[in-house]
N, C-alpha and C positions, 0 to 999 in steps of 0.2 A: 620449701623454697619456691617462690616465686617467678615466670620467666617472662620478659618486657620483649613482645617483637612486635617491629616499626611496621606497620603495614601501608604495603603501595598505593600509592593515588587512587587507579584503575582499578584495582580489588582488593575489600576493605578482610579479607578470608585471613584467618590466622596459620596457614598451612603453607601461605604465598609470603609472609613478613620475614624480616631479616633481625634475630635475638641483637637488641641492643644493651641488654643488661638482664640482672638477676637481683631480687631482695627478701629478705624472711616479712617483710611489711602487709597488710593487708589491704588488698587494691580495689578500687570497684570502680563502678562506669563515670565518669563524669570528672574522676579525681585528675589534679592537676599536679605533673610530674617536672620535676626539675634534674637532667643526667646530662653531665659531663656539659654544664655551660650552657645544653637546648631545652628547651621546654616541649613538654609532650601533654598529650590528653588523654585520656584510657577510652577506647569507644566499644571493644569487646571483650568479651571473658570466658572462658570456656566451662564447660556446668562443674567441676572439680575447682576453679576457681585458682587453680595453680599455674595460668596464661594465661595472660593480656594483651589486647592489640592496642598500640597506640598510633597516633598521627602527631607529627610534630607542627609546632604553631608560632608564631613569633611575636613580641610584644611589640605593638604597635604606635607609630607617635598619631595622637589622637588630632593633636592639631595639624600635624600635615594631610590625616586620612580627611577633613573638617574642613579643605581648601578646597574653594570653586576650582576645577582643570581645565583648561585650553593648551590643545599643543598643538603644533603642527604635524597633520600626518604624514611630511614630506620625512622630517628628520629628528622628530617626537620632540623636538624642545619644550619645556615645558612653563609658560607662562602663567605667573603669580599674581600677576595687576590686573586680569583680564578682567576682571568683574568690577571695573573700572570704566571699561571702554561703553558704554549703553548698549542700545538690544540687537545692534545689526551694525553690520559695517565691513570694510574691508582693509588689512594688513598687512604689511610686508614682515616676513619671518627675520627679526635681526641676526639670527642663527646662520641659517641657507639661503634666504635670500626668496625663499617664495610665495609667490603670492597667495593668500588664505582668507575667503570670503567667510565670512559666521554670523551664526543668529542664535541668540542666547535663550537655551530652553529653561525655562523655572518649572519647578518640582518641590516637591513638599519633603523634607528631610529633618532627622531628628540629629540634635545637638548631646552626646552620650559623653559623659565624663564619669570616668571611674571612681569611686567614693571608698570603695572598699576591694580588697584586693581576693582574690579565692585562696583557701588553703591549697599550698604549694608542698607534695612531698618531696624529698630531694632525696634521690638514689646513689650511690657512691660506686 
């Protein structure tokens, strides 16, 4: 039997995780795990192979992570048109009301769409 514990942000140690599950399944590093509705990754194992650490992970909408971002840092609104407005200029927050100078940085970024999905084990 297998023992699945979630391990913390701040230390990735399997002696610090909290057992979120158990399975007779055979696990290894990279596998991608499906328990109770969340999705988990396996990032350690211990050399007996009978405990795994995982990090939980969320599936992502690709075209919202894929939008240019402008918000205000008064009250984080987050504007969608902004790469609309040309390379400089200055706004009023329709949100709070404040005033927000900006200059549009460009950077080189890639356009990643999912083609295929990873094998998903699912744990009960």
């Amino acid at each position: 039997m297998k023992r699945i514990f979630l391990l913390e942000e701040d230390d990735k140690s399997l002696n610090k995780g909290v057992e979120i599950a158990t399975t007779d399944k055979d696990l290894d590093i990279y596998d991608n795990l499906h328990i109770g509705g969340r999705y988990y990754n396996v990032i350690l194992k211990n050399e007996e192979g009978n405990i795994v650490g995982v990090t939980n992970y969320s599936k992502q909408n690709w075209e919202e992570m894929n939008e240019p971002k402008f918000y205000c840092p008064h009250c984080g609104y987050t504007y969608h048109e902004a790469d609309k407005w040309g390379e400089s200029g200055e706004v009023e927050c329709s949100y709070c009301g404040a005033g927000l100078k900006f200059t549009k940085e460009v950077e080189v970024s890639y356009n990643v769409e999912l083609i295929k999905t990873p094998k998903l084990i699912k744990i009960k």
